[in-house]
Every structure is written in C-alpha cells, then in structure tokens.
MARGU-203828 format. One line per 4 residues: number of its first residue (from 1); for each residue z, y, x of N, C-alpha, C, O, CB. Coordinates in Angstrom, 1 decimal, always signed. Glycine has a CB too. Example, Ala and Ser with C-alpha at 12.3 -4.5 7.8 and 13.67 -1.06 7.14 Angstrom:
2
1 = +7.8,-5.7,+13.2,+7.8,-4.5,+12.3,+7.8,-3.3,+13.2,+8.5,-3.3,+14.2,+9.0,-4.5,+11.3; +7.1,-2.2,+12.8,+7.1,-1.1,+13.7,+7.9,+0.0,+12.9,+8.0,+1.1,+13.4,+5.7,-0.6,+14.1 .
This chain:
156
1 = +1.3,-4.9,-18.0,+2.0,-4.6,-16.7,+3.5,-4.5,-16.9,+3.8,-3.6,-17.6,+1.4,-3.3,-16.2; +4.3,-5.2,-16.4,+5.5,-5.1,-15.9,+6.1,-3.4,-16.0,+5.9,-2.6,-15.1,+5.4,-5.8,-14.3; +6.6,-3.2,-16.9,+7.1,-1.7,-16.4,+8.4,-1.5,-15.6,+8.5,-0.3,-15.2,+7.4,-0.8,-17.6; +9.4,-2.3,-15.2,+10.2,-2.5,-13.9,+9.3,-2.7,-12.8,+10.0,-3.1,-11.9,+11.2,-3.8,-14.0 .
5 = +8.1,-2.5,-12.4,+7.0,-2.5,-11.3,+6.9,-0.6,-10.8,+6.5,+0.4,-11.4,+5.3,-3.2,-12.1; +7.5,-1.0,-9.4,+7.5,+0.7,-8.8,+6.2,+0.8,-8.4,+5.4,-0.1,-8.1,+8.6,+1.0,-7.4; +6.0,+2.1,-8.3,+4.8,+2.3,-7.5,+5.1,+2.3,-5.8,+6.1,+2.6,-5.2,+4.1,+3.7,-8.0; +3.9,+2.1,-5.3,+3.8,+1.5,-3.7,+4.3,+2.4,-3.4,+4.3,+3.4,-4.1,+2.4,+1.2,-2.8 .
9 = +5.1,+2.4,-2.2,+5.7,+3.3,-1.1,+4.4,+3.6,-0.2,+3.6,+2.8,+0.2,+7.0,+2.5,-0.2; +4.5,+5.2,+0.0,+3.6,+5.3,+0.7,+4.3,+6.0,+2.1,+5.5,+6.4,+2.2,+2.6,+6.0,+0.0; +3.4,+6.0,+3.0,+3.6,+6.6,+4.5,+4.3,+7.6,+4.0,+4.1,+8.1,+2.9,+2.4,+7.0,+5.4; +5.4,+8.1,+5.2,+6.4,+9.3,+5.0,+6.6,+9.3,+6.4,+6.4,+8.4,+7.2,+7.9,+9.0,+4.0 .
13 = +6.9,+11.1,+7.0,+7.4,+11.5,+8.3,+8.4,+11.1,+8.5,+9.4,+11.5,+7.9,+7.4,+12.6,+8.6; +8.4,+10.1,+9.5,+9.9,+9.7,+10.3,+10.1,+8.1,+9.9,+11.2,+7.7,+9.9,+11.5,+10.8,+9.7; +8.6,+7.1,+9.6,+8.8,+6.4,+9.7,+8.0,+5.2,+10.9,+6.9,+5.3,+11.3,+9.0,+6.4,+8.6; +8.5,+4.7,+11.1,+8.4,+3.9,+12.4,+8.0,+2.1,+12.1,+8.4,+1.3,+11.2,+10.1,+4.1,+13.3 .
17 = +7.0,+2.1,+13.4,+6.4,+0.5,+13.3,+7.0,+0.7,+14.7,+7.1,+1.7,+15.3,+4.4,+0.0,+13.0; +7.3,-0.4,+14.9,+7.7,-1.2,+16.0,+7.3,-2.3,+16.5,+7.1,-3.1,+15.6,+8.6,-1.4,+15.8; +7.1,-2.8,+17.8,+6.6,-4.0,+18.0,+7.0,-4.4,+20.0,+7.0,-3.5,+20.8,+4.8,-3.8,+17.5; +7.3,-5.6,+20.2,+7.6,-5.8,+21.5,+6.1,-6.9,+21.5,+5.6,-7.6,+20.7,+9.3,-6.5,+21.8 .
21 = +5.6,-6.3,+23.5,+4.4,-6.4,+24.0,+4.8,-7.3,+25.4,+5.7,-7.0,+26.1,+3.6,-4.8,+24.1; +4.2,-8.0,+25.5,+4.9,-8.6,+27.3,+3.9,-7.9,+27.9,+2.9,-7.6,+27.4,+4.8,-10.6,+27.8; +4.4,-7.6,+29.3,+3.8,-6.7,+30.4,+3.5,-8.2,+31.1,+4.3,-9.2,+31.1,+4.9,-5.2,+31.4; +2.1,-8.1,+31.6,+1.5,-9.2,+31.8,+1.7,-9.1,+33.9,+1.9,-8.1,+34.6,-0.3,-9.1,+31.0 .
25 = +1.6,-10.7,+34.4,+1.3,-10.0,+36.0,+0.2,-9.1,+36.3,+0.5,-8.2,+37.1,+1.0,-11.1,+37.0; -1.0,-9.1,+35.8,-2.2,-8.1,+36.4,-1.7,-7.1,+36.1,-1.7,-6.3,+37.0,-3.6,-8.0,+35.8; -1.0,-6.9,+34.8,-0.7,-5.2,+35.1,-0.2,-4.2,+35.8,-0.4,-3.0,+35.7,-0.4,-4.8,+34.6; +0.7,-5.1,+36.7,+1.0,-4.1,+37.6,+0.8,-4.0,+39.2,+0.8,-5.0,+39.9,+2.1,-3.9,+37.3 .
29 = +0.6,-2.9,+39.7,+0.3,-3.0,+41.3,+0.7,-3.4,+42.4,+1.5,-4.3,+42.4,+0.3,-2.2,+41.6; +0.3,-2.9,+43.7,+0.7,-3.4,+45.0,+2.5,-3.5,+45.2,+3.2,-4.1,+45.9,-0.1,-2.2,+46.1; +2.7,-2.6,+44.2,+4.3,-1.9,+44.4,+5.1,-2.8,+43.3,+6.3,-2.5,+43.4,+4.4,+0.1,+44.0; +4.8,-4.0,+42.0,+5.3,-4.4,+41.3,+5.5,-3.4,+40.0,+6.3,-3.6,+39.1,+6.3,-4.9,+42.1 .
33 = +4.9,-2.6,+40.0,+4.9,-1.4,+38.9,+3.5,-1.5,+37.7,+2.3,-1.8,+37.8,+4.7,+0.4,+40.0; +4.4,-1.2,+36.7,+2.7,-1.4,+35.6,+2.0,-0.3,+36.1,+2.6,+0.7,+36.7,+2.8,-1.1,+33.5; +0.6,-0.4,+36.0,-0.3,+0.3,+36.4,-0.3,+1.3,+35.1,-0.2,+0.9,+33.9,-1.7,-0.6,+36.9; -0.5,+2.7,+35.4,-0.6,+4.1,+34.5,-1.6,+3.4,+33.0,-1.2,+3.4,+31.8,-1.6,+5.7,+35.7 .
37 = -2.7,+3.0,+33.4,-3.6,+2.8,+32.5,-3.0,+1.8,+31.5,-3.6,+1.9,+30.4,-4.7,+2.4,+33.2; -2.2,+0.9,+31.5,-1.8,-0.3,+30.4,-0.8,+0.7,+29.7,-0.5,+0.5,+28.5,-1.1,-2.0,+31.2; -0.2,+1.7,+30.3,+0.4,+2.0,+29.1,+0.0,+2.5,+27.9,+0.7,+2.4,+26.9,+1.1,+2.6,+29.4; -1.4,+3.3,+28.0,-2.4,+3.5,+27.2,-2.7,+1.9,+26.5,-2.5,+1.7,+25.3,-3.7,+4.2,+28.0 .
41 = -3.0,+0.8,+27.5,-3.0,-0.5,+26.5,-2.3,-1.1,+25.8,-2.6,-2.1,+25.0,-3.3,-1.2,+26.7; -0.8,-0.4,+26.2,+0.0,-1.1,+25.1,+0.0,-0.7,+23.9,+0.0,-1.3,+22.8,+1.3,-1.1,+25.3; +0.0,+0.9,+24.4,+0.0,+1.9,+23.0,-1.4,+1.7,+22.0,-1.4,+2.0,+20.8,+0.0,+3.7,+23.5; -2.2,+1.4,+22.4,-3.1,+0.6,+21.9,-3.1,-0.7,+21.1,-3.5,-0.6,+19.9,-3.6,+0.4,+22.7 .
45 = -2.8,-1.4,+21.4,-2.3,-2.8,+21.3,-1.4,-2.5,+19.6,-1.7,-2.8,+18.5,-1.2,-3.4,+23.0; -0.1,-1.9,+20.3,+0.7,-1.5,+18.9,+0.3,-0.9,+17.6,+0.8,-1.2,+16.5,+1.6,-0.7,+19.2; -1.0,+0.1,+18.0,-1.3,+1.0,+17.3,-2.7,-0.7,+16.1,-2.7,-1.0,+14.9,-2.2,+2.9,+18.5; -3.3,-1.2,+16.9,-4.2,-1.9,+16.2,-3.0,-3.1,+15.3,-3.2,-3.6,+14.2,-5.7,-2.6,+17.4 .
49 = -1.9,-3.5,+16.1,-1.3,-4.3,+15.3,-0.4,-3.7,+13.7,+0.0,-4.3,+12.7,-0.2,-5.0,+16.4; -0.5,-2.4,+13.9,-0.1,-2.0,+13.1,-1.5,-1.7,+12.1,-1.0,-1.5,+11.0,+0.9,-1.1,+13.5; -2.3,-1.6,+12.1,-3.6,-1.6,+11.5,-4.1,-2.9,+11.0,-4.7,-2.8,+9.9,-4.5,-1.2,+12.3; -4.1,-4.0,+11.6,-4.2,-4.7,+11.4,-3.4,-5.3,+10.4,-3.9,-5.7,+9.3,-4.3,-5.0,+12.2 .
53 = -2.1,-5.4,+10.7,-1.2,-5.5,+9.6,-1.7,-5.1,+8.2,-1.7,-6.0,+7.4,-0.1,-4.7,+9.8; -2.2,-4.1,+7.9,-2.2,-3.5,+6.4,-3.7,-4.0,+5.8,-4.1,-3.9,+4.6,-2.1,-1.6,+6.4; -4.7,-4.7,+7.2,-6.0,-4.7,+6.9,-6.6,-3.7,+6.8,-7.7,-3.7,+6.2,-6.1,-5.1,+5.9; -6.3,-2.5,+7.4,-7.5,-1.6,+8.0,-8.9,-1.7,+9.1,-9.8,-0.8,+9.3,-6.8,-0.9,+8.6 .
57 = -8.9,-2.9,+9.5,-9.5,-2.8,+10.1,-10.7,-3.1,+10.0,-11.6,-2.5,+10.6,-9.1,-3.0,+10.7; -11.3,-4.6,+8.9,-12.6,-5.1,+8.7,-13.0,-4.4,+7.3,-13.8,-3.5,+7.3,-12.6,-6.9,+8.7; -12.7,-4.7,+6.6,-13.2,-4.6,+4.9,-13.4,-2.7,+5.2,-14.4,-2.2,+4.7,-11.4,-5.4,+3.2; -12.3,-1.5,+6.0,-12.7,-0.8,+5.5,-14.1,-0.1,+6.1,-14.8,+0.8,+5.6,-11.7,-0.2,+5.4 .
61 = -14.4,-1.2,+7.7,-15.2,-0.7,+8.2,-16.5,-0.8,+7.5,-17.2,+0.2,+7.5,-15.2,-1.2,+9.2; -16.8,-2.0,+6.8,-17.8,-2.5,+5.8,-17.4,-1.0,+4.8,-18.6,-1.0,+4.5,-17.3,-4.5,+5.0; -17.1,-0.4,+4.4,-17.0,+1.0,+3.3,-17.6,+2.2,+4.6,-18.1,+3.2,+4.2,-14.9,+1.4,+2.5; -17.4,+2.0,+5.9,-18.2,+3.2,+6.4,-17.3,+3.9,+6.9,-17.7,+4.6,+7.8,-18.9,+4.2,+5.3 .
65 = -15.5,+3.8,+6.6,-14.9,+4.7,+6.6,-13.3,+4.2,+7.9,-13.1,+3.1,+8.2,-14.6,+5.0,+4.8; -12.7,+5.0,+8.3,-11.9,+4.1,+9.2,-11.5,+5.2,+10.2,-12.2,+6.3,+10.2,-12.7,+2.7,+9.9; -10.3,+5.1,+11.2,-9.5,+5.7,+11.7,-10.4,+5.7,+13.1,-11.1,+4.8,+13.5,-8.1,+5.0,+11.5; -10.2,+7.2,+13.7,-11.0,+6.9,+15.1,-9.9,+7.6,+16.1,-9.2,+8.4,+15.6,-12.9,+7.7,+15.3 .
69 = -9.8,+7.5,+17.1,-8.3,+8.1,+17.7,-9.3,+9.2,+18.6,-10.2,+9.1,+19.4,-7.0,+6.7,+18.9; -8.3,+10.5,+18.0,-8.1,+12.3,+18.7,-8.1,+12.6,+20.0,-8.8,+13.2,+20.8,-6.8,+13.1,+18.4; -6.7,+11.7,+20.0,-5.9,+12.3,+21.0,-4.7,+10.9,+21.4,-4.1,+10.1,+20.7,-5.1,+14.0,+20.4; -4.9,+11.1,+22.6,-3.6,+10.0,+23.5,-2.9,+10.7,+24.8,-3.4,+11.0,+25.9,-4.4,+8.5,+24.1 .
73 = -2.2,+10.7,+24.6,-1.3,+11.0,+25.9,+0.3,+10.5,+26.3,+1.1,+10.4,+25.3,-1.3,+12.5,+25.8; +0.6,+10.3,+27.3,+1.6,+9.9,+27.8,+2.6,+10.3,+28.9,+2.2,+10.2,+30.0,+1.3,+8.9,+28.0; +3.4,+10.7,+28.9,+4.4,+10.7,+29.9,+5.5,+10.4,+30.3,+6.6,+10.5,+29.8,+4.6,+11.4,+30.1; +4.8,+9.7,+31.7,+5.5,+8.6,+31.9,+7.1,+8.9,+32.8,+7.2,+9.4,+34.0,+4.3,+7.7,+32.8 .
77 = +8.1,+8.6,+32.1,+9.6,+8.5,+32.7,+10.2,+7.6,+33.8,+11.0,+7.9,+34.7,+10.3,+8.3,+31.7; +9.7,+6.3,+33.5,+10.1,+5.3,+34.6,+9.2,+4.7,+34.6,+8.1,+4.9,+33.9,+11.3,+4.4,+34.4; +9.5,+3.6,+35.5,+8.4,+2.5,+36.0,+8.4,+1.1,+35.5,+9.1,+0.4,+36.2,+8.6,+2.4,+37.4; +8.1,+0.7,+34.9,+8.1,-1.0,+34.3,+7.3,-1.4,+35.7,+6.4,-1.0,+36.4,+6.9,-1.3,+32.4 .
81 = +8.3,-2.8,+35.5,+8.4,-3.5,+37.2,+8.3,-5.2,+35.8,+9.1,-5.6,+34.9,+10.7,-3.1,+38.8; +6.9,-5.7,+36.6,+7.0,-7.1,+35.8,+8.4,-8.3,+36.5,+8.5,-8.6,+37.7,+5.1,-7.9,+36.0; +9.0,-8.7,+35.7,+8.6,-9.2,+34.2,+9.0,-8.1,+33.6,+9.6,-7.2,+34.0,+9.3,-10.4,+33.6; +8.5,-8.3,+32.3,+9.6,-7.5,+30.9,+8.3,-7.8,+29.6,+7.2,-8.3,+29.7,+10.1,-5.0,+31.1 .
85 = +9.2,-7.1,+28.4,+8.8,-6.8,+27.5,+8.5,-5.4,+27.1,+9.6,-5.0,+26.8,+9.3,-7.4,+26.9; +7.9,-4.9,+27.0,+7.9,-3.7,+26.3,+7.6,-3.1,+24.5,+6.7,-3.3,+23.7,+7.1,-3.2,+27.0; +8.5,-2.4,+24.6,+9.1,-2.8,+23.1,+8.4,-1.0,+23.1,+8.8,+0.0,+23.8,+11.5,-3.3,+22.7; +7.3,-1.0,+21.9,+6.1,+0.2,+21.7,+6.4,+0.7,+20.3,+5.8,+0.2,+19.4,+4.4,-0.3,+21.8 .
89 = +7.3,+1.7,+20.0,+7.5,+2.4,+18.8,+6.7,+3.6,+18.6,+6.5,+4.5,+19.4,+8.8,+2.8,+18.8; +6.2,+3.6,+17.1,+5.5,+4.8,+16.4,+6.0,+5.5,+15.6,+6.4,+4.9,+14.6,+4.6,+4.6,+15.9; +6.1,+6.8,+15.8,+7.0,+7.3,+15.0,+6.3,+8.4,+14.2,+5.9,+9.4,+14.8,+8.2,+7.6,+15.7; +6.1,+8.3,+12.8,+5.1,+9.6,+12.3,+5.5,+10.5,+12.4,+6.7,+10.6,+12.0,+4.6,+9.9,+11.1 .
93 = +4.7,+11.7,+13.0,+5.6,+12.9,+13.1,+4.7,+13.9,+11.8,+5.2,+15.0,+11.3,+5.6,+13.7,+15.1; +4.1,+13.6,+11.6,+3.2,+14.3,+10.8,+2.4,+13.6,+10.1,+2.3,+12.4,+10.4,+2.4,+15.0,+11.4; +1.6,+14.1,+8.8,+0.5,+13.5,+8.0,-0.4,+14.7,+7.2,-0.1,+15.5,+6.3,+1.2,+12.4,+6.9; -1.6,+14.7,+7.9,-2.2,+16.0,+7.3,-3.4,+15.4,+6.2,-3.6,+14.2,+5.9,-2.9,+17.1,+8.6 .
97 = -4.0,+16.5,+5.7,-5.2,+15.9,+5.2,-6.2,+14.7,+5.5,-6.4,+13.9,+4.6,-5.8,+16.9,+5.2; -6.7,+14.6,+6.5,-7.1,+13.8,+7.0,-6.6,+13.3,+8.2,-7.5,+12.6,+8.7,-7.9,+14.0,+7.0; -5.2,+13.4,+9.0,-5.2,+12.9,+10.0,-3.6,+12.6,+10.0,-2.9,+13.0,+9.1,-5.9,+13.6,+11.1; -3.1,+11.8,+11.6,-2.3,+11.3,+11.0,-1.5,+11.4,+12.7,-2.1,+11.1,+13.7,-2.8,+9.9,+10.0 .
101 = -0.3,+12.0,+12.7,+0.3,+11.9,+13.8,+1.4,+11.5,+14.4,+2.5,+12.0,+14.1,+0.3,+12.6,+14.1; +1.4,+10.4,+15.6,+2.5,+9.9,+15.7,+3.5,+10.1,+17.5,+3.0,+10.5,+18.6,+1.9,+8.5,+15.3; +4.9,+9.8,+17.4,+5.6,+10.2,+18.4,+5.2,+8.5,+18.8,+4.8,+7.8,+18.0,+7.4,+10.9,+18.1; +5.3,+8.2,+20.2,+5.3,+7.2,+20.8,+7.2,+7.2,+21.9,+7.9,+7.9,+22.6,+3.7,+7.2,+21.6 .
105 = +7.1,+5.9,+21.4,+8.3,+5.8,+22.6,+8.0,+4.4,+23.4,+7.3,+3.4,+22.9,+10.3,+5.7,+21.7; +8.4,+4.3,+24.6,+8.1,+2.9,+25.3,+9.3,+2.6,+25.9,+9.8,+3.6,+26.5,+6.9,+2.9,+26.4; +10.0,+1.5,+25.9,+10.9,+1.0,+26.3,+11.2,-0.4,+26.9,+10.5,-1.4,+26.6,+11.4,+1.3,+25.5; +12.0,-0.5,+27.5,+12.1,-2.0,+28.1,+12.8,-2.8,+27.5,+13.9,-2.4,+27.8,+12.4,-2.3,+29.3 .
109 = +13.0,-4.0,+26.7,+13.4,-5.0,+26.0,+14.9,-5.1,+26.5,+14.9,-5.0,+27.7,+12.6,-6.1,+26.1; +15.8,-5.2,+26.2,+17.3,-5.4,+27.1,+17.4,-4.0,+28.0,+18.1,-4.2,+28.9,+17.2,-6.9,+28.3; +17.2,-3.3,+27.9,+17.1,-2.2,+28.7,+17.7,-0.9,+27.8,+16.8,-0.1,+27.5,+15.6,-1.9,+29.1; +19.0,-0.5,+27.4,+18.9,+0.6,+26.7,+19.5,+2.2,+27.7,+20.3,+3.1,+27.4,+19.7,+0.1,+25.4 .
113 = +18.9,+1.9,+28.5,+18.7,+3.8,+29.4,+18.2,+4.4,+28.8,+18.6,+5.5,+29.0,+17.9,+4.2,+30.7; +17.5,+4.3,+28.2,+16.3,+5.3,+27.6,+15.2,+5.1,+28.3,+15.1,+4.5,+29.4,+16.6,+6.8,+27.6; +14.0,+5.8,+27.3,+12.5,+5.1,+27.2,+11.8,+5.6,+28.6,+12.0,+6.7,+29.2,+11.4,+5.6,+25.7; +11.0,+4.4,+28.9,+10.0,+4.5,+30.3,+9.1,+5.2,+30.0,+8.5,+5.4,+31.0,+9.5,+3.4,+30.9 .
117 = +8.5,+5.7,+28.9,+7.5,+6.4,+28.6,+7.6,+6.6,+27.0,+8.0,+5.9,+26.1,+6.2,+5.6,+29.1; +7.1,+8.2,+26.9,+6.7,+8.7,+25.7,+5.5,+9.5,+25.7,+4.9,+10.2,+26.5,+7.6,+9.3,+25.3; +5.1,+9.1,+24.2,+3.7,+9.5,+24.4,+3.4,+9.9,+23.0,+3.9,+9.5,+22.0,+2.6,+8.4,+24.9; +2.3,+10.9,+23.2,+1.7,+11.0,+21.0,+0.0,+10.4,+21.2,-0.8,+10.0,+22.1,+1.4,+13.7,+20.0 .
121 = +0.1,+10.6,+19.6,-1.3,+9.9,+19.3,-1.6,+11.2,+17.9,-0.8,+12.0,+17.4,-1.0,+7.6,+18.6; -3.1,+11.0,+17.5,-3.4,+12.2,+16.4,-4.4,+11.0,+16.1,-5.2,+10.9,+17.1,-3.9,+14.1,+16.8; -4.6,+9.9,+14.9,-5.6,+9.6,+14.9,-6.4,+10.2,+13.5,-5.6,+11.1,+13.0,-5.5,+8.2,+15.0; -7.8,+10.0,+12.9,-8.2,+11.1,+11.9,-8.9,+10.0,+11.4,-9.3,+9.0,+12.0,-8.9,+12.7,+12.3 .
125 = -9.0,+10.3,+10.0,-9.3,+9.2,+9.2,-11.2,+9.8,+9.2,-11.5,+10.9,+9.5,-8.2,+9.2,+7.4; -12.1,+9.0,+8.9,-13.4,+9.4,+9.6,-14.5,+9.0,+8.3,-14.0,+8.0,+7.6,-13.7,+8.4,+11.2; -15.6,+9.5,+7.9,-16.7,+9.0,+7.5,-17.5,+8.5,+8.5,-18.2,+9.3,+9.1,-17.3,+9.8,+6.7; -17.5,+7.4,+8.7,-18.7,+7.2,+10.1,-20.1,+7.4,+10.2,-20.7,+7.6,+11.2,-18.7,+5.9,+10.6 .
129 = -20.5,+7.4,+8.8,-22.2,+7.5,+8.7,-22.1,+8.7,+8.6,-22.9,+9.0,+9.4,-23.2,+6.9,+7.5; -21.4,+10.2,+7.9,-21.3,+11.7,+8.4,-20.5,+12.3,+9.6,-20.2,+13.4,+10.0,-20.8,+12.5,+7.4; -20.3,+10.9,+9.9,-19.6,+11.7,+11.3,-18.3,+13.1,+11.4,-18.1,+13.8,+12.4,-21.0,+12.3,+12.0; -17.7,+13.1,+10.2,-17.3,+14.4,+10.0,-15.7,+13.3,+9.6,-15.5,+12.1,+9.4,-18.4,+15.7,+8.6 .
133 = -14.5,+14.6,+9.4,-13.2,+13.6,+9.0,-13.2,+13.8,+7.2,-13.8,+14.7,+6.7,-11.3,+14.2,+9.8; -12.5,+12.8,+6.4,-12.4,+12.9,+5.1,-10.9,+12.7,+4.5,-10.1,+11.8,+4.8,-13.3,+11.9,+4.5; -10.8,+13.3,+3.9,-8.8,+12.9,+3.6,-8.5,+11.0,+3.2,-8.9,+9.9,+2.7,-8.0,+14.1,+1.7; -7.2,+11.9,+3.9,-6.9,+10.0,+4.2,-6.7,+9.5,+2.5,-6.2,+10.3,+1.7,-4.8,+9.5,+5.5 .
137 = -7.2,+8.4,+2.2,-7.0,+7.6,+0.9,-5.2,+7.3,+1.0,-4.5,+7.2,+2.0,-8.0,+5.9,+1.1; -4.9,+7.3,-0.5,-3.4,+6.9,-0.4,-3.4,+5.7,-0.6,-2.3,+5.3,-0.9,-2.6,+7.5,-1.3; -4.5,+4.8,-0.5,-4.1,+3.0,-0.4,-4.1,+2.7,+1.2,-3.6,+1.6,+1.4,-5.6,+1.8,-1.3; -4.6,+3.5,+2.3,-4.3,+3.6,+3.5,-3.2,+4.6,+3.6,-3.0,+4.7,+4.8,-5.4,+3.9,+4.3 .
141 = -2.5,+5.3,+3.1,-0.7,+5.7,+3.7,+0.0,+4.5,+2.6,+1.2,+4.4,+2.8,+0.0,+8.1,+3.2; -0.4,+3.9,+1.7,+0.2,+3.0,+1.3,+0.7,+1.5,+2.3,+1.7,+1.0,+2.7,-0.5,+2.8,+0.1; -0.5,+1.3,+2.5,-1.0,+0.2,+3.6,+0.0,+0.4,+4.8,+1.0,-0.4,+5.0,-2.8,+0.5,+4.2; -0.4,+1.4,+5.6,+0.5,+1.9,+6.4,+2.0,+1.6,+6.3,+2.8,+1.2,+7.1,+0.3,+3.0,+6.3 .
145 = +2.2,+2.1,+5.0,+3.9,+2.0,+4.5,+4.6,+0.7,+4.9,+5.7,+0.4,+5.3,+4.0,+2.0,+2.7; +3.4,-0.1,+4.5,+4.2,-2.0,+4.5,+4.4,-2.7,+5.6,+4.7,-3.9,+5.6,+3.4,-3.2,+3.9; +4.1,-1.7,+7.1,+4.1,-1.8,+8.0,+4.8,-1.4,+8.8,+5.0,-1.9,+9.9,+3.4,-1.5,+8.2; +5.5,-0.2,+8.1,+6.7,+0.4,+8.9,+8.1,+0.6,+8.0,+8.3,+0.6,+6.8,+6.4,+1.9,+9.5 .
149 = +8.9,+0.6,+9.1,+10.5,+0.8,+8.4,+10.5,+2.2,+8.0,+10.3,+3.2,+8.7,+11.8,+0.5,+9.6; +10.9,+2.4,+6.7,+11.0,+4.0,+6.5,+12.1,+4.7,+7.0,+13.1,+4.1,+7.4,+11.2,+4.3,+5.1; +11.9,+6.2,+7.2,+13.0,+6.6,+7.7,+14.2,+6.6,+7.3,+15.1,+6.9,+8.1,+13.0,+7.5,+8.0; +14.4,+6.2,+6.3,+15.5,+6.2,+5.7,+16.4,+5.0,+5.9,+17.6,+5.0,+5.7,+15.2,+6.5,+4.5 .
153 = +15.8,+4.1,+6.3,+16.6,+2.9,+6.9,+16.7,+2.7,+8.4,+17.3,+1.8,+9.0,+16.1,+1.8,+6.5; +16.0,+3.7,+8.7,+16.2,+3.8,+10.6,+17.8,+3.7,+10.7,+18.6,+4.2,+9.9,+15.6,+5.7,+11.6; +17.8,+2.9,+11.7,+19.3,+2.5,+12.6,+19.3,+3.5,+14.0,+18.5,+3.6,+14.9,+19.3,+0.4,+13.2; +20.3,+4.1,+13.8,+20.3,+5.2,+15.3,+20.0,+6.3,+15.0,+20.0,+7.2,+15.8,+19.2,+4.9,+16.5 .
C-alpha cells in the first residue's frame, strides 16, 4: 500500500451537496406558483441524487440495511413561478449515532434574494429485517463525503 494514501474523508457538520432541479410546468398551479407538495419532491429528488451518488442505494439494500427518512419539513418563504431552476442545498447540521441531519435551503437559479424555501430532514440509518435503527457505518459517512463540498471550502 502506498503510504502517501490518506484515509477517506468522511462526512463532517457543515458540509453541503448541492444540486440544480428544473421546476417542471405540472408543477405548478392555477396561479403559476409551484404547488406546496413538489417542494417536498425536490427535496427528495436532491436527497436520492446525493445517495445515489455514493451508491447507497442498491447493493446496500441487498445487505438489509439503508437510510429511511424521520422527518421532513419545510417552510415555505416565496413562491417559485415556472420557469426556473431550483438550486436544492443540504447542509449537515448534525451526525448522531445512527442518524443523520440536514438544513435544506431552496433557491432560484439567477435569483440571489435569498431562499424560497427552507427546510430540515433527520434521515436514520435502519436494519430493515429488525426494523429498529443501527449506527451509521463509516463507509456510508465516507460515501457521503464524496458527495459533498466540505465545509471548509464553502464559498460564502
């Protein structure tokens, strides 16, 4: 083994995955406004792309074991009026034994007012055949890591 070979960076509080989402025409209403509910699907959307990213999602299901989401909530500041992009930031605010918590920010692409919605997430790492939570593996806060910008290179 290479001994100039660092060990993996793992997940740390205050670091952030980022991703821009296009706000589609269905999503929004009579009034030209995204409908309440997609903002849950964006935050969605970001949260599996960032899972996806690291490969959480197939191989660990085949082990039994895998992330199941707590808690979601949002509050919403402005109104996304289609077109746009919406640009869906995660930000860890926390990492406990088994679970894992993040700040959400939602924002509009070219838009810097500040965010149309913020929101958290608590997802908990799971044994699915005991149905009970198990501490998170450090090859999943590793995984995670390669996914997001650490805080320490946050711009802003």
């Amino acid at each position: 083994m290479n001994q100039t070979t660092s060990a993996a960076r793992t997940l740390a509080v205050g670091d952030c995955h980022q991703i821009d989402l296009p706000m589609r025409w269905g999503d929004s209403d009579a009034l030209n406004h995204m409908n309440n509910t997609v903002y849950f699907r964006l935050m969605e959307e970001a949260r599996m792309q960032m899972l996806q990213g690291c490969q959480l999602q197939v191989p660990v299901v085949a082990e039994g074991q895998g992330f199941m989401l707590a808690h979601a909530s949002c509050d919403f500041v402005r109104s996304f009026t289609y077109p746009c992009d919406v640009r869906v930031t995660h930000k860890v605010t926390r990492i406990g034994r088994s679970s894992l918590e993040t700040e959400l920010i939602l924002d509009k692409v070219g838009d810097d007012a500040g965010p149309y919605a913020r929101g958290r997430t608590v997802m908990v790492w799971m044994d699915y055949t005991a149905n009970r939570s198990i501490p998170l593996p450090p090859a999943v806060l590793q995984g995670l890591a390669t996914q997001c910008v650490p805080a320490s290179d946050e711009q802003g």
